[in-house]
C-alpha positions in Angstrom: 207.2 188.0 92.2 204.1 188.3 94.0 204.2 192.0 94.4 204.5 192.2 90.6 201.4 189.9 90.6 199.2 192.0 92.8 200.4 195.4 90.9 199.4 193.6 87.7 195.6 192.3 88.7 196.1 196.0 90.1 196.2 197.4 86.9 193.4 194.9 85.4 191.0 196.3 88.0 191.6 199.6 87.2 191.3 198.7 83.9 188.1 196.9 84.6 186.6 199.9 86.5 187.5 202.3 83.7 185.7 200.2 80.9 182.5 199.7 83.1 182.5 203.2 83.6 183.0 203.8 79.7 180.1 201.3 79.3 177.7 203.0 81.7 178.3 206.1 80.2 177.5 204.9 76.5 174.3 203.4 77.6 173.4 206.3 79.7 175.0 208.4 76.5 172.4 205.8 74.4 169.4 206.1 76.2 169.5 209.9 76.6 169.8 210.0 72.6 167.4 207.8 71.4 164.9 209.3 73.7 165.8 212.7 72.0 165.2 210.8 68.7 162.1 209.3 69.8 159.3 211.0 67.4 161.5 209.8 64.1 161.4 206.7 65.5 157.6 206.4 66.4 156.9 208.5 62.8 159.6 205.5 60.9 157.8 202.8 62.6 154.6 203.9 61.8 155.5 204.7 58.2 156.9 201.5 57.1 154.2 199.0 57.6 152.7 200.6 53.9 155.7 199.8 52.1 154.3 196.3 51.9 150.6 197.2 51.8 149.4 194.8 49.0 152.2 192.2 49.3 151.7 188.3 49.7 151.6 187.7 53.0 154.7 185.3 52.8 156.8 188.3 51.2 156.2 190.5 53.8 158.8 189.5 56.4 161.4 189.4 53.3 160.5 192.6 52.7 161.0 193.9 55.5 164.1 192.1 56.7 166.0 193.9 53.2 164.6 197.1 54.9 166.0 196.8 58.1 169.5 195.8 56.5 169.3 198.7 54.2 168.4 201.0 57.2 171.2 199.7 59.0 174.0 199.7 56.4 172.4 203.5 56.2 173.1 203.8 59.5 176.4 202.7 60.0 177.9 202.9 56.9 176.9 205.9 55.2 175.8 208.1 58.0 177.9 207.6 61.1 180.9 208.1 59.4 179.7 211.6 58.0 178.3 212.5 61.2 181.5 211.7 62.9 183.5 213.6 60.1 181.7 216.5 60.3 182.0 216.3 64.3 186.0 216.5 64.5 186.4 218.8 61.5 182.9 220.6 61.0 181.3 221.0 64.3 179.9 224.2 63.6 177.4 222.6 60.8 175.6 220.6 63.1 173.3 223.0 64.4 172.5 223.8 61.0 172.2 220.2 59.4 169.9 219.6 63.1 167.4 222.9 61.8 167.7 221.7 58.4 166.1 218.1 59.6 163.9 220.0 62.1 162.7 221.9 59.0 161.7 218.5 57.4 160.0 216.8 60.4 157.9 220.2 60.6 157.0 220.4 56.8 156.5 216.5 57.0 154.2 216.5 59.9 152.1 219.6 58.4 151.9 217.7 55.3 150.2 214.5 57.5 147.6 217.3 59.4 146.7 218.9 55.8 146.4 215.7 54.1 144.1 214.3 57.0 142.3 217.6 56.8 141.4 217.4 53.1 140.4 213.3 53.1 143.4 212.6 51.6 143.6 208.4 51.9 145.9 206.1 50.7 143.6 203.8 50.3 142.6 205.4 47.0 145.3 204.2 45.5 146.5 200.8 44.6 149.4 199.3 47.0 152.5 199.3 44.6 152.4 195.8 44.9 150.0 195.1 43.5 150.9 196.6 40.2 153.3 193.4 39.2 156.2 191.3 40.4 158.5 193.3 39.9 157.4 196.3 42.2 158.4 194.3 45.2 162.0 195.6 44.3 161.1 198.9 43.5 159.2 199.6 46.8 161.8 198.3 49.0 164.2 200.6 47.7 161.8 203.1 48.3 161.3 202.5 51.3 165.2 202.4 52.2 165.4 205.6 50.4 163.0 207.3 52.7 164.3 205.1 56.0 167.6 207.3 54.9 166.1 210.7 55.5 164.7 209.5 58.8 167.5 207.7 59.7 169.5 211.0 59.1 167.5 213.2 61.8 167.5 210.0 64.5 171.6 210.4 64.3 171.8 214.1 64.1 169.7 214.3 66.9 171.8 211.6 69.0 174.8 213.3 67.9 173.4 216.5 68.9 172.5 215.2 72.3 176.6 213.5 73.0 178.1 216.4 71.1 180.4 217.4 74.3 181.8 213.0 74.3 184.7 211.7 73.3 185.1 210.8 69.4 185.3 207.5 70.6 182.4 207.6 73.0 180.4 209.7 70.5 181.0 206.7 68.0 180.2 203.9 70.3 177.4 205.6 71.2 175.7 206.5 67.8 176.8 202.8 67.1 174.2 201.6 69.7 171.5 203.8 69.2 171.6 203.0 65.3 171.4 198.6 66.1 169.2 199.3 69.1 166.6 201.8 67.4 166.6 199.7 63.6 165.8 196.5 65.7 162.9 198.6 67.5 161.4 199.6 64.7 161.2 197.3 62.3 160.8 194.4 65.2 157.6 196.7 65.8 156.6 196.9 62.1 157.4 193.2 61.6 155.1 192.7 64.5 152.2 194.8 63.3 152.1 193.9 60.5 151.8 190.2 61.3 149.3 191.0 63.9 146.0 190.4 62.2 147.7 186.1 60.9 148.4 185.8 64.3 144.5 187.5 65.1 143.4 184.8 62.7 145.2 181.9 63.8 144.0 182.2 67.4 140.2 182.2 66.0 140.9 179.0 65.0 141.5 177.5 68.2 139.3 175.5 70.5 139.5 178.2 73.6 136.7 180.4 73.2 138.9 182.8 75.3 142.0 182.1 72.0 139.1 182.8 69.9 137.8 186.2 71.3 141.6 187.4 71.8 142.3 186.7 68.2 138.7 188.8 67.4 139.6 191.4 69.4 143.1 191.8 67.5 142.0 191.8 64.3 139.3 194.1 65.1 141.5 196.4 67.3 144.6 196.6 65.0 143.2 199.8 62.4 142.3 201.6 65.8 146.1 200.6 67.1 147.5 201.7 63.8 145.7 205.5 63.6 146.9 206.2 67.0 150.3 205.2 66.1 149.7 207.3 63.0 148.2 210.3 64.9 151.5 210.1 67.9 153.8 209.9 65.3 152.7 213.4 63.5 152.0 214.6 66.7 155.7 213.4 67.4 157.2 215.0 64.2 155.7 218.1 65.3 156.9 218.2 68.7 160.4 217.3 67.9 160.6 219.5 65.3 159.5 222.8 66.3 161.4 222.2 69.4 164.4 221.7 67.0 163.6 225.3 65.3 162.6 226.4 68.7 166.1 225.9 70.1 167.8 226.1 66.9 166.9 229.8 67.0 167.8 230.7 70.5 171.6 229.2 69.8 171.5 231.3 66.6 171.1 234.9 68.6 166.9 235.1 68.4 165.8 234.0 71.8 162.1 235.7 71.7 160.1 232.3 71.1 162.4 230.4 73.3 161.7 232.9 76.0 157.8 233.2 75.0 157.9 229.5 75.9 159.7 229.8 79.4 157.3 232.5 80.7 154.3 230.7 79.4 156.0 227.3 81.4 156.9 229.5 84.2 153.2 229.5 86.2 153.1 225.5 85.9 156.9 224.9 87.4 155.5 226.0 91.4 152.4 223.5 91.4 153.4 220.4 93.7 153.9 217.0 92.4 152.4 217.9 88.6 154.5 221.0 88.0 157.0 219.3 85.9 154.8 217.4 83.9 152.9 220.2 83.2 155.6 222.5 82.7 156.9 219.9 80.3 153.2 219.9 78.4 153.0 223.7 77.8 156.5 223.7 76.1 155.5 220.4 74.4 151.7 221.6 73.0 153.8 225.3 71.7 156.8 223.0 70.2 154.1 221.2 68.0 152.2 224.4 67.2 155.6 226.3 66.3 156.5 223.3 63.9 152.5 223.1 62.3 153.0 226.7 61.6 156.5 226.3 60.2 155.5 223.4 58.1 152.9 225.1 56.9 154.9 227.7 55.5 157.3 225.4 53.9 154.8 223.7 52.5 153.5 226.9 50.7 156.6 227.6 49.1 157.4 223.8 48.4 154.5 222.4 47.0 154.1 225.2 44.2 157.4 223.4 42.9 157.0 219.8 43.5 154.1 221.0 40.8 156.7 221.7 38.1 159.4 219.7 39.1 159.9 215.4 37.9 160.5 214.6 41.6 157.0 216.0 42.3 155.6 213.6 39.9 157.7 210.8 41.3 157.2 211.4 45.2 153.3 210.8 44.3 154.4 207.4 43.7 155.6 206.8 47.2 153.4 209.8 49.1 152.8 208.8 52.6 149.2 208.8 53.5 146.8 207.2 55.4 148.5 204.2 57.4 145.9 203.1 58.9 143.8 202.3 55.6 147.1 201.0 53.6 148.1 198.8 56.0 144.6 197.6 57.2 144.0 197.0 53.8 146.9 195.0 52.6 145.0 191.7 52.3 141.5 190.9 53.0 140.8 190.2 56.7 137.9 187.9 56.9 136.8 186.3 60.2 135.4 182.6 60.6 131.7 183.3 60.3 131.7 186.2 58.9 128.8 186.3 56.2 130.0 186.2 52.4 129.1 189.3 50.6 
C-alpha cells in the first residue's frame, strides 16, 4: 500500500517537474517573442492615444477599454486560430504572410518620415470627435480596425520566433504574448493619456514639490509623446527591413543579408562594446533597408489610394502627428496661467 503511495506522489512529481518545465519554456518562448514584436508594440502604443484626441475627458477611459477588448478578441479569436491553422497545415506561408507585414511596417514607417518631412500635422484637422456624438463609435471601430493590422504582425512575428514548438506550446505561447502585450499597450495609452489630469491635479495641492511635479508633467508630456512617436517609426523601420532583410536571405537572395554581416564584422572583435555595436550597424542598415523599401511602395501605392474610395476614406483616420493630436485633445491650462 505504501509502495503504491510513494510510486504515485512519484508520478505527481514527475508530473510536477514536466509542467514547470512546460511553463518556463512558454515564458521564456513569451519573452523571446514579444521582444521580436517589440516595434509594433511601441508603434500601437504610440498610435492609439489619437483615437480619442478631442474626446470628453470622462469618455476617454471608455474608449479605450472597448479598444483593448476589441484588440484582444482580435487577438485570440480571429487571429490565433488562423495563425495556428496555417502553422499545422500551411507552414510554408508564413514567411511570406511575415514579408507581407514586413512590407507594411516599412511603407508605414516611410509614410511617418515623408509626412514629418513635408509638415504634415494632425493638428490641422479636427479630432473626429469632435465632429458629433455619434463619432465616438465610429472612431473606436477605427481604431480596432487598425489595432487588427498591428495586431496581425505582433503574432506573426511571435509565431515566427516559436515556429519549431509544440502546437500546444506554440498556442500557449501566442496566448500569453496577445494578454500580456494588449494589457502593455493600452495600460500605457490609458496612462498617457491621463497624464496631463493627473499633471493638473497635483498643481492643486499644497506641496510646492506636488505642485512643481504636476508642472513639470504637463509640460513634459508633448516632449514624452514625440519621442515615443519618433522610437516607434524608428521601430517600424527597424523591424521591418530586418523582416525583408531576412525574408530575402531564406528566399535564395543572401547579398544584403551578407552586405550587413561584413559591414557588422569589424565591430564584433572590439572588447566589452562589440556586441552592442555590432548589433547597431545591422540595426541603423535594417531601418535604412525598410525607409528605402517603403519608399518605393509608397510610390506605387499612393498614385492609387488617389483613385481608389479607400483613399478617400483612410484620410479620415490617417495617422499623423501624435504628439499634436494628443497634446491637443483638450485645453491644458495651468493655475496662473494668464487668460488670453
Amino acid at each position: 500500500m505504501s509502495g503504491g503511495l510513494v510510486a504515485l506522489l512519484d508520478d505527481v512529481a514527475a508530473l510536477a517537474r514536466i509542467a514547470a518545465a512546460s511553463l518556463d519554456d512558454i515564458a521564456a518562448g513569451a519573452a523571446k517573442a514579444g521582444a521580436k514584436a517589440a516595434g509594433v508594440v511601441i508603434d500601437d502604443a504610440a498610435v492609439t492615444p489619437q483615437y480619442v484626441s478631442g474626446a470628453d475627458p470622462s469618455r476617454e477611459l471608455p474608449m479605450i477599454k472597448k479598444i483593448f477588448w476589441g484588440s484582444l478578441r482580435n487577438k485570440l479569436l480571429i487571429i490565433l486560430p488562423a495563425l495556428l491553422l496555417i502553422s499545422a497545415f500551411l507552414p510554408g506561408v508564413i514567411p511570406f504572410i511575415l514579408m507581407l507585414g514586413g512590407t507594411y511596417l516599412c511603407y508605414e514607417g516611410a509614410e511617418k518620415v515623408w509626412h514629418k518631412l513635408r509638415g504634415h500635422s494632425a493638428a490641422e484637422k479636427a479630432p473626429a470627435v469632435d465632429r458629433g456624438p455619434a463619432a465616438e463609435a465610429k472612431v473606436t471601430k477605427g481604431a480596432i480596425t487598425t489595432d487588427f493590422i498591428l495586431s496581425c504582425e505582433i503574432m506573426v512575428i511571435s509565431m515566427n520566433e516559436v515556429a519549431g514548438e509544440s502546437l500546444w506550446v506554440r498556442a500557449s505561447i501566442l496566448v500569453v504574448v496577445a494578454i500580456a502585450i494588449t494589457v502593455l499597450v493600452y495600460g500605457a495609452v490609458a496612462l498617457i493619456v491621463k497624464m496631463d489630469d493627473i499633471g493638473l491635479h497635483l498643481t492643486t495641492k499644497d506641496s510646492a514639490g506636488s505642485q512643481r511635479f504636476g508642472e513639470m508633467l504637463v509640460k513634459g508630456m508633448p516632449a514624452v509623446l514625440a519621442a515615443i512617436t519618433l522610437i516607434g517609426t524608428i521601430a517600424m523601420l527597424w523591424v521591418g527591413g530586418h523582416i525583408m532583410l531576412q525574408g530575402a536571405y531564406d528566399l535564395g537572395w543572401h547579398s544584403p543579408y551578407d552586405l550587413v554581416h561584413v559591414l557588422e564584422t569589424p565591430f564584433t572583435g572590439i572588447l566589452v562594446l562589440g556586441g552592442f555595436l555590432a548589433w547597431l550597424v545591422n540595426t541603423l542598415c535594417s531601418a535604412v533597408l525598410g525607409l528605402v523599401w517603403g519608399l518605393a511602395i509608397m510610390a506605387l501605392v499612393h498614385p492609387l489610394l488617389k483613385v481608389l474610395p479607400l483613399g478617400k476614406e483612410k484620410g479620415e483616420h490617417e495617422e499623423g502627428d501624435v504628439r499634436a493630436a494628443v497634446a491637443g485633445h483638450r485645453p491644458t491650462k495651468l493655475p496662473g496661467d494668464s487668460a488670453e
